[in-house]
N, C-alpha and C positions, 0 to 999 in steps of 0.2 A: 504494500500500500504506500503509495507515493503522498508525504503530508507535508500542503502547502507552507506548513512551519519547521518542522522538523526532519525532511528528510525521509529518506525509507525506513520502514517500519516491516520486522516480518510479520508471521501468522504466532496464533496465541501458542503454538506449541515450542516458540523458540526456535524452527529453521529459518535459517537464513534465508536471501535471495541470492545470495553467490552458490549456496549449498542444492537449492531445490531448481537450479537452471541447469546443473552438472548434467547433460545425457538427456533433456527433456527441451525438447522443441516445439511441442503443442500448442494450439491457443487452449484447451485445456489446461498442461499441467501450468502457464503461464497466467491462467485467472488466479489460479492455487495456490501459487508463488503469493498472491499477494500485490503485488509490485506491478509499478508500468514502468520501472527502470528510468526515470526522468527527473533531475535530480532538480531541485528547487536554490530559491536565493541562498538556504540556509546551509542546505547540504554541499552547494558546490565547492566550497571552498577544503571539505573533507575530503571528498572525489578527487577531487586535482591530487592533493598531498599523500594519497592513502591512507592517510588517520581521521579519527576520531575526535571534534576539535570540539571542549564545552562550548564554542559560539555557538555550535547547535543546536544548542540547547532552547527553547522555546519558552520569550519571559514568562506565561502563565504556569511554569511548574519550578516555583522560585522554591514552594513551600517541601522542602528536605524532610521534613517530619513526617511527611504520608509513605507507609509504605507502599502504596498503590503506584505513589509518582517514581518512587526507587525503582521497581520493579519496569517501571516502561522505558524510565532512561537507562535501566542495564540493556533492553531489549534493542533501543536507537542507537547505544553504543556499538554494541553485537553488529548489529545491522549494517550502521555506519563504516566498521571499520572491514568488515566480507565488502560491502562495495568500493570501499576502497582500494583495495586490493582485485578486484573483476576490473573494473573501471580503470584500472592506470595506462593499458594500453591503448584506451579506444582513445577514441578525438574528443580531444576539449572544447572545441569548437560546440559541436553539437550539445555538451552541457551550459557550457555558458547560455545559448540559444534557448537549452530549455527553462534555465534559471530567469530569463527575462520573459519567458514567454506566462511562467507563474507571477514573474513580479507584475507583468501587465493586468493578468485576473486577479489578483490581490487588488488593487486600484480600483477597478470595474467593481469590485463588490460579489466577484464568485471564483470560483478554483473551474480550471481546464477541467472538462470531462475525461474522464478515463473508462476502459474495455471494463476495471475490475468494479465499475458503481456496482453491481448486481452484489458480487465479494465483499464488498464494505458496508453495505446495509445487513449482510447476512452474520457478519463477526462485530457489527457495531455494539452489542449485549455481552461479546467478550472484552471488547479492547475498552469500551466506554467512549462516551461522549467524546471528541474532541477538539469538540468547539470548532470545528470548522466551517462556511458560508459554505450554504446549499448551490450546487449546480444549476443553477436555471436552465430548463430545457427550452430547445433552441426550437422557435417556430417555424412549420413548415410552410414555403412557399410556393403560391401558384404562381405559374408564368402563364396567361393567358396569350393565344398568341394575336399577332395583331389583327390578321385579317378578323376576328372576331370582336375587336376592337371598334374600328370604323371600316366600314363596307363600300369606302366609295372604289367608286370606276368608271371609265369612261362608255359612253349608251352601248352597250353590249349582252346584252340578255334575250335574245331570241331565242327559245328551245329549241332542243331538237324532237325529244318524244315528250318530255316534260317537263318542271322545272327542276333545278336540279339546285337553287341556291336560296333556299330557306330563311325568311329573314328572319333577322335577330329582333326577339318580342319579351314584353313586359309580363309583369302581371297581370295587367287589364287584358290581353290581348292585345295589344299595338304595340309599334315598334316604339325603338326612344327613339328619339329626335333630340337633337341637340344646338343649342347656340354658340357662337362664337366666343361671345360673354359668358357662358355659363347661365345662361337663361332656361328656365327647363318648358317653357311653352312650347307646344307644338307650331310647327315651323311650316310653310309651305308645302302641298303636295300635290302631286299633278299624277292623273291616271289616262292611259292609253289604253284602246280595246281595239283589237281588231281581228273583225268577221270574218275568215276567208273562205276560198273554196273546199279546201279540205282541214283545216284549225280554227280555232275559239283561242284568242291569245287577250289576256291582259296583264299588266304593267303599272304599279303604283311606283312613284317614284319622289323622290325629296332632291333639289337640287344642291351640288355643292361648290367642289371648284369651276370655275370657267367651263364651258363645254362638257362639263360630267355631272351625273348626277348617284344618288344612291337608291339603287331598289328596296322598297319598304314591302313590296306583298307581291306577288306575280300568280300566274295562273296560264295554264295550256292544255287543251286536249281534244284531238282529232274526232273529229265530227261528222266530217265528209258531206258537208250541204251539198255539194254538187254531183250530189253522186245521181245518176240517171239523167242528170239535165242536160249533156248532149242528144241526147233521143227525145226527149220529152218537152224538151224549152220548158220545164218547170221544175219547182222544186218538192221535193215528194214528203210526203206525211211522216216518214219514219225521221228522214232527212231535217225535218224542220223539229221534231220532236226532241230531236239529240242537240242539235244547236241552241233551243230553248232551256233546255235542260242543263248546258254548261253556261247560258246566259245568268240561270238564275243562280248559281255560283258566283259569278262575277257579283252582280248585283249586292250579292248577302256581302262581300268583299268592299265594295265604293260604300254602304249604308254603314260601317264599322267606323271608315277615318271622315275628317275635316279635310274636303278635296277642294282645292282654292280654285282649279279649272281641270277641266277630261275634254277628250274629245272621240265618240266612239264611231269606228266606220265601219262599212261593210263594201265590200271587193265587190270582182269577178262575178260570184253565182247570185247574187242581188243585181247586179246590172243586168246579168242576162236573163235570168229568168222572167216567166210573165208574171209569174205571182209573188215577183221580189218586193214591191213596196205592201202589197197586205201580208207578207209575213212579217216585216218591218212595224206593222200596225198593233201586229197577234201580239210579237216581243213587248212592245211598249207595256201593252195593256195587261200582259202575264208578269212581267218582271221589274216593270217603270224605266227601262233604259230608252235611251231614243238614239237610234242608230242612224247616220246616216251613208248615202253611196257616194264614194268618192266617185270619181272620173280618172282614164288610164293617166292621165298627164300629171295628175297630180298624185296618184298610188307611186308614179316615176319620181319624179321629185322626192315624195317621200323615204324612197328608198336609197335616195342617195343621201339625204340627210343623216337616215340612221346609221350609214357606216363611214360618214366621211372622217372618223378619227382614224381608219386606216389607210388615206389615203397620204403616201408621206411626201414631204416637202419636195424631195426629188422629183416627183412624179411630173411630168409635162401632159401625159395622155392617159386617159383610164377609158374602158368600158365597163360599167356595171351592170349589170343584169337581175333579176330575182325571177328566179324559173316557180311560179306558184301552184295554186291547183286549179284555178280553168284560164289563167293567163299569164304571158309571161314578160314583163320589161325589162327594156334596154335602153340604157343609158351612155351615151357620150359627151365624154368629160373632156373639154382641152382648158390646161392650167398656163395662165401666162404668168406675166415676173409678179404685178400686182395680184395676190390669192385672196379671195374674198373671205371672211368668217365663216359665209355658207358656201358652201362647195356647189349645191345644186344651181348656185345663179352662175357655175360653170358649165351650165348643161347647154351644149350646141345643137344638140338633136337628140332623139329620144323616140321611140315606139312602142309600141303596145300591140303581142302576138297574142292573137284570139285561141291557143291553145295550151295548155297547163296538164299537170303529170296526170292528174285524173281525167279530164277530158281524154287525151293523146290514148292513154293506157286503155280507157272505154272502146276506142274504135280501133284500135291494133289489139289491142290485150294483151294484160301483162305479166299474167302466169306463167308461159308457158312462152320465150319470145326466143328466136333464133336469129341468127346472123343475118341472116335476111330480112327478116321483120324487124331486127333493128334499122339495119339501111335504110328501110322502105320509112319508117318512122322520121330519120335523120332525112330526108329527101322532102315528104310533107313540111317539114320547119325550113329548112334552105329554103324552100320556094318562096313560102312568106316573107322571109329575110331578104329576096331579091328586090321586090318590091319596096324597101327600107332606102327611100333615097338618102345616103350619106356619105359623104368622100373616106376613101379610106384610108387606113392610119400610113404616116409614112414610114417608108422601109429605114430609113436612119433611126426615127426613135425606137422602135421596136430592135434594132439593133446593139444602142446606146442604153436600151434597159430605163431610158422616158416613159416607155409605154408598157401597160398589165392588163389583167384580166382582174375583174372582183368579182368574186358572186357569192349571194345569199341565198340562200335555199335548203331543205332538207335534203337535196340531192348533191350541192358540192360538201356538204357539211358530212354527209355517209359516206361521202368519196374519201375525205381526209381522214376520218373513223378508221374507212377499211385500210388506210393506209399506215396508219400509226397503228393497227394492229392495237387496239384498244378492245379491253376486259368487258369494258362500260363504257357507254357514249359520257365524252368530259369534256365537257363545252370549255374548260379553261386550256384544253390542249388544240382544242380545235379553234379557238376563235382567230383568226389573224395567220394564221399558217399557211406558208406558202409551197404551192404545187410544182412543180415542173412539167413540161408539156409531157415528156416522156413519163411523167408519173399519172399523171391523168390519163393517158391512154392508157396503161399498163392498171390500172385499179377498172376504168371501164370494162378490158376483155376479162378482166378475175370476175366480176359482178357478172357477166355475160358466159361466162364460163357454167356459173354456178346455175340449177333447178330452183324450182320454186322453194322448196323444203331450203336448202342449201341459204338462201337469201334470208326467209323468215328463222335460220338460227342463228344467225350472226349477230350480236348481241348490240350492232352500233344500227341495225336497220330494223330487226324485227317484223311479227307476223303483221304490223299496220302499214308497214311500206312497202312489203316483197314486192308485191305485185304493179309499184308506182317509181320505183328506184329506177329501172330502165328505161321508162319513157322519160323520166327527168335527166337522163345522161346521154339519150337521144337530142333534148332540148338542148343540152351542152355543148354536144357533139356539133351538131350545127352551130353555134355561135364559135366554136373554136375552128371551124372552115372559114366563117365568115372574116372574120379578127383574129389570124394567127399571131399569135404570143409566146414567148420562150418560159413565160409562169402566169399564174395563177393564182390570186389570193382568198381565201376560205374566208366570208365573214357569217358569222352566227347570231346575226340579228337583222334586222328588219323593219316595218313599218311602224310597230311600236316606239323603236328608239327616235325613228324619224320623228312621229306626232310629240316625245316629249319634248325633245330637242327644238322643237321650232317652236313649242309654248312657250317653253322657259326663254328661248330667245326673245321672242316676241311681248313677255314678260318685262321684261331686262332683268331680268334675275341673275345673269353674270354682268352686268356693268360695273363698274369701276366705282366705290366708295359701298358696294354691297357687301357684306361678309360673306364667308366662302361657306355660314351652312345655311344658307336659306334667310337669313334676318333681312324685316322688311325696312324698309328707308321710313326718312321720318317723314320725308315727301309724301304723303297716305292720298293724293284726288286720282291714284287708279294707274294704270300699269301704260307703260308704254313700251310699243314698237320697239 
């Protein structure tokens, strides 16, 4: 037993620790010993010498006349004088070290822990009290790590099967919010929905830095409104019953928070179908949401908003596309030296193909699709693509690496899946990741390669896309005849991020003298442009 005043002390039976270390090595017989071998302010100076020095002696056992105190200073002597004699050859160094390292817990108000506490509370009834300051046990800490901290990031949350980033929630149900100041009112929050041909997607969101924001709630889940509306120009009962039914989801969702502006829309299978504005009427009236239909120019737009934080300063020429489910945009992008805030007021030209992976898939089918029936697929989009009056890109920037590919969709997003050979589709591996032409061909003929079965177990596509993954790489396939490109970049978001993004701009909720989490200005007569 090592004492913060006196030095080593054996066990009550009078062995030493020089004596009970002879031939034993254990961390057994070494608790037994007594001893942590670490010599203190009092004892160092015995250690060094090999003797027994009465400085060791500890002023509280002045009193000579107890034989109790005789008895423990023959036992320190004992003690003292075997380690003195073990200790002469090791290093001094490392005793001095540990004499300061007790003088410092003496100060502090506790003695250094040692292996033998369990040993010293169990002979404490043999040796007696010895007045020594309790160990205070050392608290354990958590390291949270940060992403759970604060969740910001730049508009990037488009799913791919569902969500997959869970927001960080209180005890009431809602998330914290946070102020700059340390304010704890809730803060700004803007909600995105959007309707499409084959998804139900929304988006809560809390603005923070410039151009980002933080997801507070999200939601996703394939629906398939358009399913039969190629044959029927309508949308069918089952069809509309599953989209109400993830609407009214949504709804239980915006009715929870304080939403300062939303904007909810509906695509493709609303524009086309005949009975798209009374299912718009049904929604309202079942769920209280009020949807409206965009137009292809502006779904285009939109889709360049939501991914222009990928588009990097380098960049001179972009095409972006979003291959959907009953339509598909394309977007051309030329960047001159002045780069606007919003990338889409870069847009030169832009179109809207009247065919998407579940329409395409409905009239080819996409069970069961071979080499041929892909071409024939890739052949119906080129044609439409001819009719796209737009100059094409020049062979120098595509050269010089000025010019890329962007696309968003569940279809380049299972491309880069299957590509990174992922366990689980991980949006944070796939967002931003760039393709090479020869990899996207090379994943195309592997998807093409593979059966129906084969598709629906791949764990980045599953049983909801098998049958939709090849007509969306048919849609690909044609835009990368159209706009040959040496790469590819994967974004995994979409119309959502668009709609927040252009609120909060539109907002000025990043201008200059706003704080970065959403705090409103003292200016309160209403939002500006």
């Amino acid at each position: 037993m090592s004492d913060p005043d006196s030095g080593k002390m054996p066990q009550a039976d009078g062995a030493s620790v020089a004596e009970r270390r002879k031939g034993k090595s254990s961390r057994r017989a070494k608790r037994k010993r007594g001893g942590s071998g670490r010599p203190n302010a009092y004892s160092a100076e015995a250690n060094q010498t090999g003797t027994s020095s009465p400085v060791a002696t500890r002023p509280a056992d002045n009193d000579a006349g107890s034989p109790a105190k005789k008895r423990k200073r023959r036992r320190r002597s004992r003690g003292g004088a075997h380690d003195g004699v073990q200790h002469a050859s090791s290093s001094q160094q490392h005793q001095v070290s540990a004499s300061q390292e007790h003088r410092v817990a003496g100060e502090h108000g506790h003695a250094p822990s040692h292996k033998n506490g369990k040993n010293r509370r169990k002979h404490r009834s043999k040796r007696g009290l010895q007045g020594r300051p309790l160990v205070h046990e050392k608290t354990a800490q958590i390291v949270v790590p940060a992403a759970n901290v604060t969740a910001e990031h730049t508009p990037a949350h488009n799913d791919h099967h569902h969500d997959r980033h869970p927001p960080q929630q209180r005890r009431d149900g809602h998330a914290p919010y946070h102020h700059a100041d340390g304010d704890t009112r809730p803060v700004d929050l803007y909600a995105a929905l959007d309707l499409g041909t084959n998804n139900c997607r929304l988006l809560i969101a809390q603005p923070t830095r410039p151009g980002q924001f933080r997801v507070v709630d999200a939601f996703s889940r394939i629906v398939r409104l358009g399913e039969g509306l190629g044959a029927s120009g309508r949308l069918s009962s089952d069809a509309m019953d599953r989209a109400v039914e993830a609407l009214r989801i949504c709804a239980g969702k915006l009715k929870t928070r304080e939403i300062r502006r939303m904007r909810l829309i509906a695509t493709e299978a609303c524009r086309a179908a005949e009975n798209g504005e009374a299912f718009l009427a049904r929604v309202t009236e079942e769920t209280g949401l009020r949807l409206e239909i965009i137009d292809r120019e502006t779904e285009a737009r939109l889709a360049v908003s939501g991914c222009s934080s990928l588009v990097g300063p380098e960049a001179r020429s972009v095409v972006l596309f979003d291959i959907g489910g009953g339509s598909s945009e394309i977007a051309v992008i030329r960047i001159g030296e002045n780069r606007s805030s919003r990338l889409a007021n870069h847009i030169t030209h832009w179109t809207s193909l009247p065919v998407g992976v579940v329409t395409l898939s409905e009239r080819h089918g996409g069970r069961d699709v071979t080499p041929d029936l892909f071409e024939a697929m890739v052949r119906e989009v080129s044609g439409m693509l001819e009719r796209f009056d737009c100059p094409p890109v020049e062979e120098a920037a595509r050269d010089s690496g000025d010019f890329h590919l962007i696309g968003t969709s569940g279809t380049v997003t299972t491309l880069a899946g299957v590509h990174l050979d992922l366990p689980r589709y991980d949006r944070r591996r796939v967002d931003g990741v760039w393709l090479s032409d020869d990899e996207v061909t090379a994943m195309q003929a592997k998807l093409l390669s593979w059966d129906f079965a084969g598709r629906a177990a791949n764990p980045c596509i599953g049983p909801d896309r098998a049958d939709l993954v090849l007509a969306g790489c048919a849609i690909l396939e044609a835009i990368r005849r159209r706009w040959p490109s040496p790469r590819m970049r994967v974004a995994d978001r979409g119309l959502r991020e668009g709609l927040l993004t252009d609120m909060m701009a539109d907002d000025g909720v990043w201008r200059r003298g706003r704080s970065r989490r959403g705090h409103r200005p003292k200016d309160t007569k209403g939002p500006q442009a």
